[in-house]
C-alpha positions in Angstrom: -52.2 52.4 52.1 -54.5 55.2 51.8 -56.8 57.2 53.6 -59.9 58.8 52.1 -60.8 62.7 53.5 -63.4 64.4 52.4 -64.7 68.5 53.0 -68.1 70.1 51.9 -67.3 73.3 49.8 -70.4 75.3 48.3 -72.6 72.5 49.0 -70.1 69.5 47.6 -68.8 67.1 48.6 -65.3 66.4 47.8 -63.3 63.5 48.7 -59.5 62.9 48.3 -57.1 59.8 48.8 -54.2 60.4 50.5 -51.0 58.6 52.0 -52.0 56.7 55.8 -48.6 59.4 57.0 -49.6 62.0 55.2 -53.3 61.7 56.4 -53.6 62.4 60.0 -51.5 66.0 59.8 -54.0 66.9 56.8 -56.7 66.2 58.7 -54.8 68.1 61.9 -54.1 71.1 59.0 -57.9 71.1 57.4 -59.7 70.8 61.2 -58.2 74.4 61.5 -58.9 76.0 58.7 -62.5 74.7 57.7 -65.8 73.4 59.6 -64.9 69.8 59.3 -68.3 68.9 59.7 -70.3 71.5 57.9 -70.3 73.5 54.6 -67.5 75.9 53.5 -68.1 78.6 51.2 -65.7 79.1 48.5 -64.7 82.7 50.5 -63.4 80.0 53.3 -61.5 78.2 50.9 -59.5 81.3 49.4 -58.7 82.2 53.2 -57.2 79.1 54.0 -55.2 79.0 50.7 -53.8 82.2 51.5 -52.9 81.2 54.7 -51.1 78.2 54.0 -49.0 79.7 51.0 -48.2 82.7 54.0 -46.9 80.2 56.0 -45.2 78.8 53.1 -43.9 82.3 52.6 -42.5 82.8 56.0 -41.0 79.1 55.8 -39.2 79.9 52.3 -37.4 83.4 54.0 -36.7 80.7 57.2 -34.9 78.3 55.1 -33.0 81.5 52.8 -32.1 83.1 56.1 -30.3 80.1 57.7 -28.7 78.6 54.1 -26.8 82.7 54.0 -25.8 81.9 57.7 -24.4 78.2 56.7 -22.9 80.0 53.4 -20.6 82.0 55.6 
């Protein structure tokens, strides 16, 4: 099944279908990083894309840092 989410950027409305698992931790994820129930501007977007690939970032050096340790 699927689940339909939808966010307001620079006065649209965008709506996406996404996995029932998948959909309750976007949700969680997008509830942080924009005004769920308002507008965004596009300056929010940008923000929260940078965000999430820093955390992405940090998560990449994580898993590098521990696969050296198990190389060992």
């Amino acid at each position: 099944m699927s689940k339909k989410i939808g966010l307001n950027i620079g006065g649209r409305r965008f709506d996406v279908d996404v996995d029932d698992q998948f959909a309750s931790f976007l949700e969680r994820e997008m509830r942080a990083d924009f005004n769920i129930e308002g507008n965004n501007d596009l300056k929010a977007l940008l923000h929260a894309y940078v965000r999430k690939n820093h955390e992405l970032y940090l998560q990449e050096q994580k898993i590098e840092e521990i696969t050296r340790k198990l190389e060992i």
